[in-house]
N, C-alpha and C positions, 0 to 999 in steps of 0.2 A: 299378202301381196305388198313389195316395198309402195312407201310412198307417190315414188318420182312416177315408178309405172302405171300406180292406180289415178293419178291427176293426168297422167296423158292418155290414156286409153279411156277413161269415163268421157270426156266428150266425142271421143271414134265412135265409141257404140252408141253414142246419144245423135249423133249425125248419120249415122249407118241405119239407125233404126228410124228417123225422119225420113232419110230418104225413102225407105221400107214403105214405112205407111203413105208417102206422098204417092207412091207404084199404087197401094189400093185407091187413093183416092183416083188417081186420073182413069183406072178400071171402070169404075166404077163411072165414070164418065166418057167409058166406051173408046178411049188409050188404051194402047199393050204400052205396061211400065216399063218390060225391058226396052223398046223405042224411047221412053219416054228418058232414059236414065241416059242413055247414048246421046241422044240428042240433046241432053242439059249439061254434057261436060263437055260434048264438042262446041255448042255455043258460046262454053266458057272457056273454054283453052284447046279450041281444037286448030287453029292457025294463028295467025299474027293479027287478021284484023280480031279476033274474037278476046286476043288477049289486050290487044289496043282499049276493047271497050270493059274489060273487063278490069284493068290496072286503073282508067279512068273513074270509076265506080269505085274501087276500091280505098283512091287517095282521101274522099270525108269521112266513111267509115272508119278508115284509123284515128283521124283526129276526135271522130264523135265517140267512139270509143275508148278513147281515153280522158275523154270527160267524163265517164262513169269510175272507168278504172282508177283514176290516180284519187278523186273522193273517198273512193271505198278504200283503198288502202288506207285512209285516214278511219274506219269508220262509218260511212254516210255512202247510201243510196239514192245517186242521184239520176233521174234520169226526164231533165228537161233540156237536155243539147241540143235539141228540136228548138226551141226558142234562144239559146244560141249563137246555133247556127243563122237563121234567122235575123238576127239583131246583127253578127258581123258581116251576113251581106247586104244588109241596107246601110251601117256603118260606112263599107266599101265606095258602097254608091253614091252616099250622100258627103264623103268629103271632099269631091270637088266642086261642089255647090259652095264651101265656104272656103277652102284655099286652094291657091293656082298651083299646081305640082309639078315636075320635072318628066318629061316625058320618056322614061328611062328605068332603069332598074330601082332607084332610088323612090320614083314615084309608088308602083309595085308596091316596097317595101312601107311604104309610108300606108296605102290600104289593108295593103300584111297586121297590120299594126295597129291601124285603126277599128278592123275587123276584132284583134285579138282583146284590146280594150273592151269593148263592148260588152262582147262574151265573157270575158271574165266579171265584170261587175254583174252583169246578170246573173249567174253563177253564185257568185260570191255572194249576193242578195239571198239565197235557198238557204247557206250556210250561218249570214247573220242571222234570218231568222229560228234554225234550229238552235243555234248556239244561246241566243241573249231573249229569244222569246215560246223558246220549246216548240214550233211548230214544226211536224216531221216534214224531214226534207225532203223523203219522195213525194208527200202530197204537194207540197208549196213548188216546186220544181216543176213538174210536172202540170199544175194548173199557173204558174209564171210563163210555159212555154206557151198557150194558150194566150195568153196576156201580150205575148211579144208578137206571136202572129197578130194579133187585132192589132197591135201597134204600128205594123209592120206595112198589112193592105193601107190602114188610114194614111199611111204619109204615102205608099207608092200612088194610092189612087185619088191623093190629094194633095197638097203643095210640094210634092218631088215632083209628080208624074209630068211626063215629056208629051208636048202638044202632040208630038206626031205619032206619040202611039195610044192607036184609037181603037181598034177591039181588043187589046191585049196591053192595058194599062201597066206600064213600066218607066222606069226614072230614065233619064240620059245615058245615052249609051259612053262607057269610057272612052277614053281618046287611045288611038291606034298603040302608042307607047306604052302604056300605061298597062296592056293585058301582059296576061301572064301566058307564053308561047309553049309549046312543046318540046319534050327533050329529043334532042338531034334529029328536029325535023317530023318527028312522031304524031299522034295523035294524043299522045301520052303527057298530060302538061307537067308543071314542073312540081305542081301540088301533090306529086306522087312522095317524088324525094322531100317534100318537106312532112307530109307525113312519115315517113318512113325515118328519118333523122330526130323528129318527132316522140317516135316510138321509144328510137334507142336512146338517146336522151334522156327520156322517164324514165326508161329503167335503168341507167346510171345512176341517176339521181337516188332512187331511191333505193339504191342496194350498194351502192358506196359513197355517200355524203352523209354526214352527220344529221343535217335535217332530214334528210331521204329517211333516213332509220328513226328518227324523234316522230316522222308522221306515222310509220306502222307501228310503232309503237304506242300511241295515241288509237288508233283503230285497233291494232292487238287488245291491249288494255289499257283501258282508259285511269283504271284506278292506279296502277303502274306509274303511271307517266302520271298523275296529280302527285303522286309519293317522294318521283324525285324528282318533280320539281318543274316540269315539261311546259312549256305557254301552248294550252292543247285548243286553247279559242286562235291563237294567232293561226297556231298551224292547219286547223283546217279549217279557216276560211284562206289560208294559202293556196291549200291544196285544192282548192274550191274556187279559185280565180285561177291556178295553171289548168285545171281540166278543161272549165269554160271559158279560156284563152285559146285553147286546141281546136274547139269545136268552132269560137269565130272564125281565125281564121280557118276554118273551114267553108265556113257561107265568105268570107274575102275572095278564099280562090275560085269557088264557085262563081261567083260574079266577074272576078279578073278574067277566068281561063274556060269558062264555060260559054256563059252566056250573056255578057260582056255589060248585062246589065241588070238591077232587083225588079225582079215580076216574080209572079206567082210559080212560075217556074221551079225556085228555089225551093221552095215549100216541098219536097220530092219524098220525105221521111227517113232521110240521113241520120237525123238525132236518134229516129226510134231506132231504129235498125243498128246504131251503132250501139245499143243497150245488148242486143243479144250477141254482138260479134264481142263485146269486155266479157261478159257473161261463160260464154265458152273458153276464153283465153283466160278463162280464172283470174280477171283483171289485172294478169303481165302483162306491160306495155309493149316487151319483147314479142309476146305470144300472139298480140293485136294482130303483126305484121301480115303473118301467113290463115289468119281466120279471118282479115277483111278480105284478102285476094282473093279466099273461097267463096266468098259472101256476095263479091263485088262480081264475079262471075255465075252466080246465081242470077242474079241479079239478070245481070248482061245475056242470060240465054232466056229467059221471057218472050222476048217478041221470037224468035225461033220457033218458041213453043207455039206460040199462035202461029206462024204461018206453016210449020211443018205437020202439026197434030191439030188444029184449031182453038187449040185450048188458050183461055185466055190470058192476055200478057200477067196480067196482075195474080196467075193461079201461084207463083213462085212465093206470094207471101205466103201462103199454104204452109209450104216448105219451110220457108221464116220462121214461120207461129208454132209447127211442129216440133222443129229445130227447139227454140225458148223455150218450149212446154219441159221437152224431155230429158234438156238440161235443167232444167229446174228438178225435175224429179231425180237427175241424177245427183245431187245432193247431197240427200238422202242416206244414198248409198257409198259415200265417200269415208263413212266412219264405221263400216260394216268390215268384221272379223270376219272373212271367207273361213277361214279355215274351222273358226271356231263353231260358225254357224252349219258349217255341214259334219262338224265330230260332232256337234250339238243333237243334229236330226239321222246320222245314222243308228241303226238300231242296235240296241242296246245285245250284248255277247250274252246267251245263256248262263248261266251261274251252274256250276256243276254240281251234282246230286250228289250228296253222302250215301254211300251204301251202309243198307245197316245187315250188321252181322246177325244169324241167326243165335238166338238165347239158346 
C-alpha cells in the first residue's frame, strides 16, 4: 500500500471503527446506534446553527493541537496545552488590571498577544527542562498544566476576582471594544480564522523555510542535526514557545470572544482534546484543519444527545477516548507489509511428487 494512502486511511478506519464501538456502547445503554450516528452528525453539520457551534468549538482545538503538533515535529511529546491555554486566558484577563488599552482592534491584539506570551513561556519551560535537565517532557508538561490551573483559580478567586461575581468567581469583564466579534455578523468569532491561518502557517513554515526543516530534522534525527552542526537546544525550545504561543492565544480568544471574562469556565479541556485531534492529523498543521472541525462537532452534538436519546452530554468523550485509544493502536500498523504479510500466511503450494519408475 503507497505511503500517502496508508497515512490517510489509517486514521478513517481508526475513526470509523470508534464510531463502531461508541454504537455498542450507547446499546448497551439501551440507544439504537444507528439513531445514535444520525443524530451526532446532524448536531454536528446538519444546518447553520449546528455548524455555527461546531466552527466555534473547533477554533482552540486547532490551536491546542498544534501545540502538540509543531513540538513533535521537533521530537518531544508535549501535551500540557491545557495549562496553556489556561495561563493565555488569564494573561488576557489580567492586562487591563495593569495597562489602559485602546478600545479597538489594537486593544484585541494586544490580549492576542499577551495570551501568546504566556503560553509560550509556559511551553517553553517543559522544553528547558527536557533539554538542560533530562526531565521527560510529557510528564513535566503535563503536571505544569496542573500547576497553571492552581495558578490560575488562586488569582481568579483571589486578587483579580471582580466584587460582583459572587457564586461564580471571575475577573472583570473586558470592556465592550475590546471582544473579539464574529465574522460577518455570525456566531462564528474571528478565532476561527486565526486558527485556521494558524494552521497554514505552521505548515509553511516548516516544509519551506530553512528553520522549518532544521526542526524536523532535529525530531527526525537528532544525531544528524548534532553532525552538521544544527542549534537543536535553540530549536526546540523554539518550536516549544510557537506551539505554546498557539494554544495562548487560544485561552486569549476564549476570554475575548467567548466569555468575555477568566472563570472556571475556560478550564473546558481544549488542551486535552487538542492532543487527540494533532494525534490523528499525524501532527500536519494542515491536517489539524479538517480533524478539529470533526472533533469540534463532536463535540457540539452532546447536548442533542441528551435531549434527543437521554444520554449524557459528556458520553461524547466516550467517543474522544475511543477515537485516541485506536489511533494509537493504529500505529502500529503503519510499518506493516500488507502484502508481504498475507504471501507470508497464505498456504504454502504442494511440492510435486517424483514418480519413481519401476526397476
Amino acid at each position: 500500500m503507497p505511503n500517502a494512502l496508508k497515512e490517510a486511511l489509517l486514521p478513517v478506519f481508526a475513526i470509523a471503527a470508534a464510531l463502531l464501538l461508541f454504537g455498542v456502547f450507547v446499546w448497551f445503554a439501551g440507544a439504537s446506534p444507528v439513531e445514535t450516528w444520525i443524530i451526532l452528525f446532524k448536531g454536528a453539520f446538519g444546518d447553520w446553527f449546528s455548524w455555527q457551534n461546531t466552527l466555534q468549538r473547533a477554533a482552540p482545538l486547532m490551536l491546542t493541537a498544534l501545540c502538540v503538533a509543531i513540538p513533535a515535529r521537533a521530537g518531544l511529546v508535549i501535551i500540557g496545552g491545557e495549562g496553556a491555554l489556561v495561563l493565555g486566558g488569564l494573561a488576557c484577563a489580567a492586562l487591563p488590571y495593569v495597562l489602559p488599552l485602546p478600545g479597538n482592534a489594537i486593544g484585541s491584539l494586544a490580549l492576542c498577544i499577551a495570551g501568546a506570551i504566556a503560553g509560550a513561556l509556559w511551553i517553553a519551560l517543559a522544553g528547558w527542562l527536557r533539554q538542560y535537565r533530562g526531565i521527560n517532557e510529557t510528564i513535566s508538561s503535563l503536571l505544569l498544566a496542573y500547576v497553571a490551573i492552581g495558578v490560575f483559580k488562586h488569582l481568579v478567586e483571589g486578587v483579580l476576582r471582580d466584587p460582583a461575581s459572587l457564586n461564580k468567581p471571575a475577573t472583570r469583564s473586558l470592556a465592550e471594544g475590546l471582544a473579539i466579534g464574529g465574522i460577518g455578523g455570525s456566531d462564528v468569532h474571528w478565532g476561527l480564522a486565526i486558527g485556521i491561518v494558524a494552521c497554514l502557517v505552521s505548515g509553511l513554515w516548516l516544509r519551506a523555510t530553512a528553520s522549518g526543516f532544521a526542526v524536523r530534522v532535529v525530531g527526525g534525527n537528532p544525531r544528524t542535526a548534532q553532525l552538521v552542526g544544527l542549534p537543536a537546544n535553540r530549536l526546540i525550545l523554539a518550536a516549544c514557545g510557537i506551539g505554546g504561543a498557539c494554544a495562548g492565544v487560544a485561552g486569549a480568544v476564549e476570554v475575548a470572544a467567548v466569555h468575555t471574562n477568566a472563570n472556571a469556565s475556560i478550564i473546558a479541556g481544549y488542551g486535552y482534546a487538542g492532543i487527540l485531534v494533532s494525534f490523528i492529523a499525524r501532527h500536519n498543521p494542515v491536517a489539524v484543519i479538517p480533524v478539529a472541525i470533526l472533533f469540534g462537532g463532536f463535540g457540539a452534538a452532546g447536548s442533542l444527545l441528551q435531549r434527543r436519546l437521554g444520554l449524557p452530554d459528556a458520553s461524547v468523550l466516550v467517543l474522544q477516548g475511543l477515537a485516541f485509544v485506536l489511533i494509537l493502536a493504529s500505529e502500529g500498523l503503519r510499518m506493516v507489509d500488507w502484502k508481504q504479510l498475507l504471501k507470508s500466511r497464505a498456504p504454502a503450494a504442494p511440492e510435486p511428487q517424483l514418480r519413481k519408475e519401476p526397476i
